[in-house]
N, C-alpha and C positions, 0 to 999 in steps of 0.2 A: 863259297860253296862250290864244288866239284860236282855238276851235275852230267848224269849218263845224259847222251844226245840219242832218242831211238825214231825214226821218222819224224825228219825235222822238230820233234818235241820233245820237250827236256821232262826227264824224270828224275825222282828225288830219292833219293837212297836214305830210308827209315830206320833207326831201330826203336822200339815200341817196348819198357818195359812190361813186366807181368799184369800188372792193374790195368794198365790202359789195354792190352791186349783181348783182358777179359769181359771189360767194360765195352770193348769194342763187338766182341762176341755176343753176349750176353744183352745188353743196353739200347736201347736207339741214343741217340745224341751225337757229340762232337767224335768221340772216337771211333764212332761209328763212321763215320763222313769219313776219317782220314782213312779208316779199312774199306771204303768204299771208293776210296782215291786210287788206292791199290788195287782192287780189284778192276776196277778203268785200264789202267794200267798207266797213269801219271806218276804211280812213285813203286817203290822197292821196299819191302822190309826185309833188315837182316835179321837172322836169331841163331842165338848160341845153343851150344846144348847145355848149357848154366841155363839160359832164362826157359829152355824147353823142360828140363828140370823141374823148376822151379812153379813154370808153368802146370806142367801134371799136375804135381801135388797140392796148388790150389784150387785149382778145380775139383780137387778130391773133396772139399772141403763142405764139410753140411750145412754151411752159411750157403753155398751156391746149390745147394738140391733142389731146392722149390723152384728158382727160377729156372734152372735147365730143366727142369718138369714143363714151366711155364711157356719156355724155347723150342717145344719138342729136340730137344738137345740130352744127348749123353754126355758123361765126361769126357770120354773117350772123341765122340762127335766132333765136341766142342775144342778139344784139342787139334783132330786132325782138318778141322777148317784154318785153323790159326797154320799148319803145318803147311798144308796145300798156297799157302797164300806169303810164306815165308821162304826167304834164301838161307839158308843154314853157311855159317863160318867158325872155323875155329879162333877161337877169342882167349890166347892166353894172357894170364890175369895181368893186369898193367902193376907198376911199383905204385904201392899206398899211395893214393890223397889226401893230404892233409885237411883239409876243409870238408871231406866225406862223413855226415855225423853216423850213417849206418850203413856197417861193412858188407853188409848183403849187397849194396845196393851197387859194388865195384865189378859185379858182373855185365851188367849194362853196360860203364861206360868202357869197359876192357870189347865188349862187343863192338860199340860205334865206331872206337879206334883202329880195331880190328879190319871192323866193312867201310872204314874211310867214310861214313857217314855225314849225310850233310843236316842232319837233327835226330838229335832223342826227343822224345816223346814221351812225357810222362804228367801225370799227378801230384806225382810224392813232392810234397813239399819240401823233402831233405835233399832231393835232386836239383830241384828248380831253383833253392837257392844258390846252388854252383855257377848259375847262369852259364859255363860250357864248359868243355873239357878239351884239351889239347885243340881249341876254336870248333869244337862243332855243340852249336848253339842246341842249349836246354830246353825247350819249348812243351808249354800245353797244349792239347790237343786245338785247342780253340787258335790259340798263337801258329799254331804247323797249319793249320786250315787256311787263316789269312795271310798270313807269312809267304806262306810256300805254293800258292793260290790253287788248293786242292777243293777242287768244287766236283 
């Protein structure tokens, strides 16, 4: 792992797809912890404008109404917290993955490659089975938490 050195402390350079981003948002629990790693300021997340994208338009989504009611959270809110708390990079698309089973999901790791990241973070069980991508390890929130000793 290639970690930034920022006063004598090592910080971890993140990318967070959309699920976890929103679960981080929206949830208490683990992905919460690692957006509250971030906010400490022990690690970094990068993000595209693919997964800011993509981000919008599920937060648009009436599956999340009630809870950002619940949040006192907008969509809008709830996006520009995740924005405020994000390094923006441009992330053009890597050449196919073979082992990738859903194509959506090659904006992610085109982003990690991108910000030279030292973990994805995710959910998606189509992700996780990759176990890494050009060496930068797949990991759960639960896994980035102990892993990367984000407390």
């Amino acid at each position: 792992m290639t970690l930034i050195a920022r006063n004598d402390a090592l910080i971890v350079r993140l990318v967070l797809d959309t699920n976890t981003l929103i679960s981080a948002i929206l949830w208490r629990g683990t992905p919460a912890a690692v957006l509250a790693a971030v906010r400490a300021g022990q690690a970094t997340v990068a993000i595209s404008a693919e997964i800011l994208e993509e981000l919008a338009g599920v937060l648009e989504r009436s599956k999340f109404r009630q809870r950002l009611i619940e949040t006192n959270l907008s969509a809008v809110a709830a996006f520009r917290q995740i924005v405020s708390v994000t390094q923006r990079v441009a992330a053009p698309l890597l050449p196919p993955v073979a082992e990738l089973r859903d194509p959506q999901d090659a904006i992610v790791l085109a982003c990690a490659v991108a910000a030279g990241a030292d973990a994805i973070v995710t959910g998606d069980h189509d992700l996780l089975v990759l176990g890494s991508v050009r060496r930068i390890p797949i990991l759960t929130a639960a896994q980035a938490v102990e892993k990367l000793k984000l407390r």
